[in-house]
PyMOL Python script that loads the backbone (N, CA, C, O; Angstrom):
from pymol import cmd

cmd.read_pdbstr("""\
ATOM      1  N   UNK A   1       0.839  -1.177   0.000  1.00  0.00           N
ATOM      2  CA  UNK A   1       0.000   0.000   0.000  1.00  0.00           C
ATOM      3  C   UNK A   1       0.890   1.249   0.000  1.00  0.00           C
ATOM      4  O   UNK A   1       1.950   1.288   0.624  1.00  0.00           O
ATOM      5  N   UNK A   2       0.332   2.433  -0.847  1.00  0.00           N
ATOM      6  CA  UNK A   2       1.193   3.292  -0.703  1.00  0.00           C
ATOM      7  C   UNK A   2       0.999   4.211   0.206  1.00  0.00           C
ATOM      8  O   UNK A   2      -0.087   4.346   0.770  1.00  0.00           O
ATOM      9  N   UNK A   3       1.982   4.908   0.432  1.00  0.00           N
ATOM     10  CA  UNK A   3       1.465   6.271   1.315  1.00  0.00           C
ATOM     11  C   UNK A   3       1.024   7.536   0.721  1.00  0.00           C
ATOM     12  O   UNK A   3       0.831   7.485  -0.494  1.00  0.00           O
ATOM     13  N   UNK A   4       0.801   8.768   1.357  1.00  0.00           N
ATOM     14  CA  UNK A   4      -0.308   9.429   0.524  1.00  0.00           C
ATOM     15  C   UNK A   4       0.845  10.492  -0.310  1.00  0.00           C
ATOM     16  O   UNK A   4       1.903  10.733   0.271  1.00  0.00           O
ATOM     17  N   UNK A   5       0.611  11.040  -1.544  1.00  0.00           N
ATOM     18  CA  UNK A   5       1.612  12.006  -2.558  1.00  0.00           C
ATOM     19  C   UNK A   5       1.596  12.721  -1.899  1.00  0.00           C
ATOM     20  O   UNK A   5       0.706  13.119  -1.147  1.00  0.00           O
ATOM     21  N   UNK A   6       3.156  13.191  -2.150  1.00  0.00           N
ATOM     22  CA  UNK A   6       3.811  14.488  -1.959  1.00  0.00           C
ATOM     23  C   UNK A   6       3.419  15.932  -3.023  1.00  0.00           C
ATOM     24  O   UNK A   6       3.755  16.409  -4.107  1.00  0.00           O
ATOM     25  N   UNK A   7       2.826  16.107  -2.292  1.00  0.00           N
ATOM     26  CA  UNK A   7       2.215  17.568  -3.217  1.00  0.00           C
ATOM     27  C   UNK A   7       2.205  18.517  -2.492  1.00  0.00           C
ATOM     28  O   UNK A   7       1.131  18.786  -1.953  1.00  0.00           O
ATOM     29  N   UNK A   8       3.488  19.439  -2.192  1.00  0.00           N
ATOM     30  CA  UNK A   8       3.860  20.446  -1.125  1.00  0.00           C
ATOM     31  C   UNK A   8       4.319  21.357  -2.985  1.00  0.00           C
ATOM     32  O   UNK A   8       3.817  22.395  -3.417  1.00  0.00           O
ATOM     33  N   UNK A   9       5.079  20.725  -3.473  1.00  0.00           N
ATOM     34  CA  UNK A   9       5.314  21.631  -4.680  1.00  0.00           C
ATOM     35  C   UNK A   9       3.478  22.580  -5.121  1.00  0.00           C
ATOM     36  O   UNK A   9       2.958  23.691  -5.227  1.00  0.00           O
ATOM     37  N   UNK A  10       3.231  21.252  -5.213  1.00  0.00           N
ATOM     38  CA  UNK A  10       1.607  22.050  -6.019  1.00  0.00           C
ATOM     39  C   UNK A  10       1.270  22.926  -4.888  1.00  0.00           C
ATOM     40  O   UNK A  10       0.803  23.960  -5.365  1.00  0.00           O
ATOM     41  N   UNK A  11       1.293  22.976  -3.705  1.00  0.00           N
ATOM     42  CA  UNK A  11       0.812  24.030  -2.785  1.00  0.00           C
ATOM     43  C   UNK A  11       1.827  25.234  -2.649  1.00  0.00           C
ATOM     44  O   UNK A  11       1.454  26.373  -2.368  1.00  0.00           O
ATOM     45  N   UNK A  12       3.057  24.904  -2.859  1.00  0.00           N
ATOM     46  CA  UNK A  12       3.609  26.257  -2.983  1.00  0.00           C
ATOM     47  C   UNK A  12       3.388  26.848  -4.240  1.00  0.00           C
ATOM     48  O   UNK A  12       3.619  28.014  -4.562  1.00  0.00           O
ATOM     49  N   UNK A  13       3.029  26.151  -4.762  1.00  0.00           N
ATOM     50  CA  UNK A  13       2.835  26.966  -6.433  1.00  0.00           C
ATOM     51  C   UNK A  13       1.279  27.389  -6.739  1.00  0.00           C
ATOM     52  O   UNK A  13       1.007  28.264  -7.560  1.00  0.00           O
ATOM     53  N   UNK A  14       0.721  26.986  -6.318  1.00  0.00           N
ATOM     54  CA  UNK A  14      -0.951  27.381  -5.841  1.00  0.00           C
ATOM     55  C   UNK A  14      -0.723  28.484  -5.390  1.00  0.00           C
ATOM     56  O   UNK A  14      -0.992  29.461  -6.090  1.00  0.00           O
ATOM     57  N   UNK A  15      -0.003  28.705  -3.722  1.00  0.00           N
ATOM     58  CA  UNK A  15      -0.327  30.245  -2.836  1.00  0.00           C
ATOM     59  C   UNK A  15       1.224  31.175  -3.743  1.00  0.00           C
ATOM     60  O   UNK A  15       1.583  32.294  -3.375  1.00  0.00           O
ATOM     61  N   UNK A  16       1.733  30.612  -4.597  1.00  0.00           N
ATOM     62  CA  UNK A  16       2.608  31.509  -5.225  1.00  0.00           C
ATOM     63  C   UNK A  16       1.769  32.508  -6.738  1.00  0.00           C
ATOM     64  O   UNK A  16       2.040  33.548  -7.338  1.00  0.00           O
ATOM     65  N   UNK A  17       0.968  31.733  -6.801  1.00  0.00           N
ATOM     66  CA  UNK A  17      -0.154  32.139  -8.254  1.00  0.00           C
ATOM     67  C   UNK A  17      -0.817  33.610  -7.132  1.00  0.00           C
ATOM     68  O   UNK A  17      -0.868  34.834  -7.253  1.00  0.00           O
ATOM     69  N   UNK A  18      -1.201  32.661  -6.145  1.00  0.00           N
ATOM     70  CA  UNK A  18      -2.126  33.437  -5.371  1.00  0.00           C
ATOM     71  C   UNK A  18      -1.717  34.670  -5.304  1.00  0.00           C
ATOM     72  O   UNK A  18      -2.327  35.562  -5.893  1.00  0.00           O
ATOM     73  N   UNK A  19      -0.535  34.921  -4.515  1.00  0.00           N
ATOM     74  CA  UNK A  19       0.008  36.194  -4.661  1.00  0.00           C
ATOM     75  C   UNK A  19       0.486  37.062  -5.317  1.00  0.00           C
ATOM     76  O   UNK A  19       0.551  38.284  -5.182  1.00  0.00           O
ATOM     77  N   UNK A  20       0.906  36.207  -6.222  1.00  0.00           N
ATOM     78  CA  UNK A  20       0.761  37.039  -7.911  1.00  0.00           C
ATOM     79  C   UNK A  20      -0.138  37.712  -8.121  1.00  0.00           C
ATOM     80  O   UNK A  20       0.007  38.904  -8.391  1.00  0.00           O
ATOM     81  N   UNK A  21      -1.265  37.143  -8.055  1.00  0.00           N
ATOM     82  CA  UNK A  21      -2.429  37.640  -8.665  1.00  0.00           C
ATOM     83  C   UNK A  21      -3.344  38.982  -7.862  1.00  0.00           C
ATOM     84  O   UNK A  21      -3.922  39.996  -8.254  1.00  0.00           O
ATOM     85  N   UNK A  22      -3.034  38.174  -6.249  1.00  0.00           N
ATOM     86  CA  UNK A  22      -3.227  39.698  -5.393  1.00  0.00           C
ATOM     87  C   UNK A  22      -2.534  41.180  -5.202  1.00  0.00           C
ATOM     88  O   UNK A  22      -2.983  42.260  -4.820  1.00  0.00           O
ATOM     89  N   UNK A  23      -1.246  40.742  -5.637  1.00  0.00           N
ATOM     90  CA  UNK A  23       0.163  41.870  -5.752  1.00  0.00           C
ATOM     91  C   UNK A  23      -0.219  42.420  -6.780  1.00  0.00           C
ATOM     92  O   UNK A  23      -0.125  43.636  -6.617  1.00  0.00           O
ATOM     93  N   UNK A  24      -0.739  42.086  -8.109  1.00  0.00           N
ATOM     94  CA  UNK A  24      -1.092  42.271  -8.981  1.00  0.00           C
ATOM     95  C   UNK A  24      -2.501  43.510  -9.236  1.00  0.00           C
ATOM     96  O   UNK A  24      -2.578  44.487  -9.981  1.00  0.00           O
ATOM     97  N   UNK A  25      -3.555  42.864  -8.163  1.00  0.00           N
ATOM     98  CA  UNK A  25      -5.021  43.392  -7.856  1.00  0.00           C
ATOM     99  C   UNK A  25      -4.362  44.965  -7.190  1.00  0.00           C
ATOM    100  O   UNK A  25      -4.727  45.992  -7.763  1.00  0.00           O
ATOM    101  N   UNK A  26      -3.510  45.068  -6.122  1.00  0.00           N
ATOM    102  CA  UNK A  26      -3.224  46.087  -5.704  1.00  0.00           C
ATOM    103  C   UNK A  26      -2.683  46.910  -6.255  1.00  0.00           C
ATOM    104  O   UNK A  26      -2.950  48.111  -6.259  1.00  0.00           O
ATOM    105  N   UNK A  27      -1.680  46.245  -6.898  1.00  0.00           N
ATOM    106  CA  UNK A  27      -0.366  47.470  -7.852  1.00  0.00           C
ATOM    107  C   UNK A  27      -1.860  47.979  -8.734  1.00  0.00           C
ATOM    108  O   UNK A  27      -2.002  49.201  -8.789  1.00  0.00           O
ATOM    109  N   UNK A  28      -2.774  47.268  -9.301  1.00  0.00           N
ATOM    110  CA  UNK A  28      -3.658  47.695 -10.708  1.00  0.00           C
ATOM    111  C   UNK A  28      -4.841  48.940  -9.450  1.00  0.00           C
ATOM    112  O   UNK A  28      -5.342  49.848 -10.113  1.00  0.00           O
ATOM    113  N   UNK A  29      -5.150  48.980  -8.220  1.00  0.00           N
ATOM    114  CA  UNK A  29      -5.910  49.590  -7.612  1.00  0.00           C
ATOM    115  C   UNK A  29      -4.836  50.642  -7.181  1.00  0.00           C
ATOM    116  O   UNK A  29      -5.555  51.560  -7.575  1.00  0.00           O
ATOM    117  N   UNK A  30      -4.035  51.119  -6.839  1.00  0.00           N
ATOM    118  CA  UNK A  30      -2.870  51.874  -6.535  1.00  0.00           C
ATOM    119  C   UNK A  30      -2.732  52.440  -7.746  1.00  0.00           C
ATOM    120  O   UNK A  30      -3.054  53.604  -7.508  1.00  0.00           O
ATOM    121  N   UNK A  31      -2.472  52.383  -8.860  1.00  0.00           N
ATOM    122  CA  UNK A  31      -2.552  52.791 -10.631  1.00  0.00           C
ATOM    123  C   UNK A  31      -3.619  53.804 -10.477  1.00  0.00           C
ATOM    124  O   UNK A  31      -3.416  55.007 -10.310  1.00  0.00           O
ATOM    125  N   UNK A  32      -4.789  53.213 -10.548  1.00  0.00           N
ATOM    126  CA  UNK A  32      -6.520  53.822 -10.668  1.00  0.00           C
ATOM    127  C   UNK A  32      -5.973  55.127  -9.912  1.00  0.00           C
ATOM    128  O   UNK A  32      -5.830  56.287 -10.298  1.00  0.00           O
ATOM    129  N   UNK A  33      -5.710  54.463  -8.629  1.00  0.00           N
ATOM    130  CA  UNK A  33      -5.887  55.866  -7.776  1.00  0.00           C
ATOM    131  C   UNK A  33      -4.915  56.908  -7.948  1.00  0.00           C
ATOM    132  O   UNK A  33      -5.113  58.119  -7.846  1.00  0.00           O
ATOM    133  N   UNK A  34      -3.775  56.276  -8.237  1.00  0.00           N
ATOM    134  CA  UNK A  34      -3.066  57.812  -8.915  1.00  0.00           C
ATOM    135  C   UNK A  34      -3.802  58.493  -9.955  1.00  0.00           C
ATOM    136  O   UNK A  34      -3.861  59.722  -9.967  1.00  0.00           O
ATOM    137  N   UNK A  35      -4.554  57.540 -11.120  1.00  0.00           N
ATOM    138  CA  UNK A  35      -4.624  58.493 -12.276  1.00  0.00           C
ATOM    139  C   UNK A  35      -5.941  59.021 -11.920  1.00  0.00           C
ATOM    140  O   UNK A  35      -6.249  59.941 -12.679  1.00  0.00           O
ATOM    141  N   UNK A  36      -7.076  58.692 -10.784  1.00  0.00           N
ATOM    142  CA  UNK A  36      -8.339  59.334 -10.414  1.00  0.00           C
ATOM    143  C   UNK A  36      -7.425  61.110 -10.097  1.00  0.00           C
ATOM    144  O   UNK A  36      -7.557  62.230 -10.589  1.00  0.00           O
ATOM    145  N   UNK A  37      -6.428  60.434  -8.901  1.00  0.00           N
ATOM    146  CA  UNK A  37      -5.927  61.983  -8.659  1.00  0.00           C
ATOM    147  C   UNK A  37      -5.590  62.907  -9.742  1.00  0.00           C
ATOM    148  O   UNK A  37      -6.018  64.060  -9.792  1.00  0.00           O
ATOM    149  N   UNK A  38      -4.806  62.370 -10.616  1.00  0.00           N
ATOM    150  CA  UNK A  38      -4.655  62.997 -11.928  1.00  0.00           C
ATOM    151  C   UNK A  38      -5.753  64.146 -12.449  1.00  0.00           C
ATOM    152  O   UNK A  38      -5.792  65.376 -12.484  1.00  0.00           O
ATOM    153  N   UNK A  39      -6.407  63.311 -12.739  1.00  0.00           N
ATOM    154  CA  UNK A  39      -7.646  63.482 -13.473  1.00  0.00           C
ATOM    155  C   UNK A  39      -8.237  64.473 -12.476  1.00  0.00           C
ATOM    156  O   UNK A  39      -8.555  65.410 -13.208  1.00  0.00           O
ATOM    157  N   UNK A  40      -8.559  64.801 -11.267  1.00  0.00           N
ATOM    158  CA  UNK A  40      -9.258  65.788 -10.270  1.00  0.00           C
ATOM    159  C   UNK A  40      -8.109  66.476 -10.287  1.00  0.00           C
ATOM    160  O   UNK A  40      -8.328  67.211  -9.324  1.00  0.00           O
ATOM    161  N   UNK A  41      -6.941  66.810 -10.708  1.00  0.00           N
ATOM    162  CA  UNK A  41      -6.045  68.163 -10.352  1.00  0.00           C
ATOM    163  C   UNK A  41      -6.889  68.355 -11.613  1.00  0.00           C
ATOM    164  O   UNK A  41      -7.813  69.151 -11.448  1.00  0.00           O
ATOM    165  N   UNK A  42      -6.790  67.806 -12.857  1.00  0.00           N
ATOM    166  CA  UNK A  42      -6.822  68.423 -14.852  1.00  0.00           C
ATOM    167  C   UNK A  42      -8.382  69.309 -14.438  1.00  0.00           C
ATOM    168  O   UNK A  42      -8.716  70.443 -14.782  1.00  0.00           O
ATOM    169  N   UNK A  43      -9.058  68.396 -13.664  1.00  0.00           N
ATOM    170  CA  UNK A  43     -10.687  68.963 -13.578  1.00  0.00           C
ATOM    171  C   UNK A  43     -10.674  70.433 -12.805  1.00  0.00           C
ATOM    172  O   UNK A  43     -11.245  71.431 -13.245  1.00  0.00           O
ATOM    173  N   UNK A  44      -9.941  70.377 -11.612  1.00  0.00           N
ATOM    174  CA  UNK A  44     -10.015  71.698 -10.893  1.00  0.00           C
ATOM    175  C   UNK A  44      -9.431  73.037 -11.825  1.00  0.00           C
ATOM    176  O   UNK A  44     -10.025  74.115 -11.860  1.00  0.00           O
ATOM    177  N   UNK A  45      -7.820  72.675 -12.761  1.00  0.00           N
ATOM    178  CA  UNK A  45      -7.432  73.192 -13.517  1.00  0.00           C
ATOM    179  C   UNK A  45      -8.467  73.713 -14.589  1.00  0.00           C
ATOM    180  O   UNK A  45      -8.591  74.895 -14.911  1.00  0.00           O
ATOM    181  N   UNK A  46      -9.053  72.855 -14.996  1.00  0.00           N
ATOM    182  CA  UNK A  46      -9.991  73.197 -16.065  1.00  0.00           C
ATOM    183  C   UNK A  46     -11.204  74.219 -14.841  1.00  0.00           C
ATOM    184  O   UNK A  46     -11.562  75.336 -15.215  1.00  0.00           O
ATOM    185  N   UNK A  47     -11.429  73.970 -14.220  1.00  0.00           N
ATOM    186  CA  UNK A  47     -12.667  74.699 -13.571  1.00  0.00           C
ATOM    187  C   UNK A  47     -12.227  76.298 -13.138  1.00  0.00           C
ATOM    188  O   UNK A  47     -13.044  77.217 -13.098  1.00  0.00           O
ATOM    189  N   UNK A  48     -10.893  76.432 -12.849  1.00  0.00           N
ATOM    190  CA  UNK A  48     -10.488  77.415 -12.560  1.00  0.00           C
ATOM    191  C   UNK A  48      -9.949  78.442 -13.548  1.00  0.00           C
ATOM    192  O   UNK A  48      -9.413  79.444 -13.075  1.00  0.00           O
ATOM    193  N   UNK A  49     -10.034  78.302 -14.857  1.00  0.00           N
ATOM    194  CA  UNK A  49     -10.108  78.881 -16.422  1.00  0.00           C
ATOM    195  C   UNK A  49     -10.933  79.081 -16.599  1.00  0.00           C
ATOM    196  O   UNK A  49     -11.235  79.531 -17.705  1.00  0.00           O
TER     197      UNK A  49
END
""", "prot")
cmd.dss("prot")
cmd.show_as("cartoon", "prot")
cmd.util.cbc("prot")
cmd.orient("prot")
């Protein structure tokens, strides 16, 4: 009888996707919010002309 697989690789590579993908979610929400700021200086600029 065997004993049960070694699948520690597939789990580090599972929560390694994982964090990819969350590092990823933030850097892309951190982006937004610079260019929202952007965009509200161009608007005040424009409002104040």
């Amino acid at each position: 009888m065997e004993g049960t697989p070694d699948t520690v690789a597939y789990l580090y590579l599972g929560l390694a996707v994982v964090a990819i993908i969350g590092f990823g979610f933030i850097g892309s929400i951190v982006v937004r919010f610079r260019n929202l700021q952007q965009d509200l200086r161009v608007i005040e600029q424009l409002r104040e002309d």
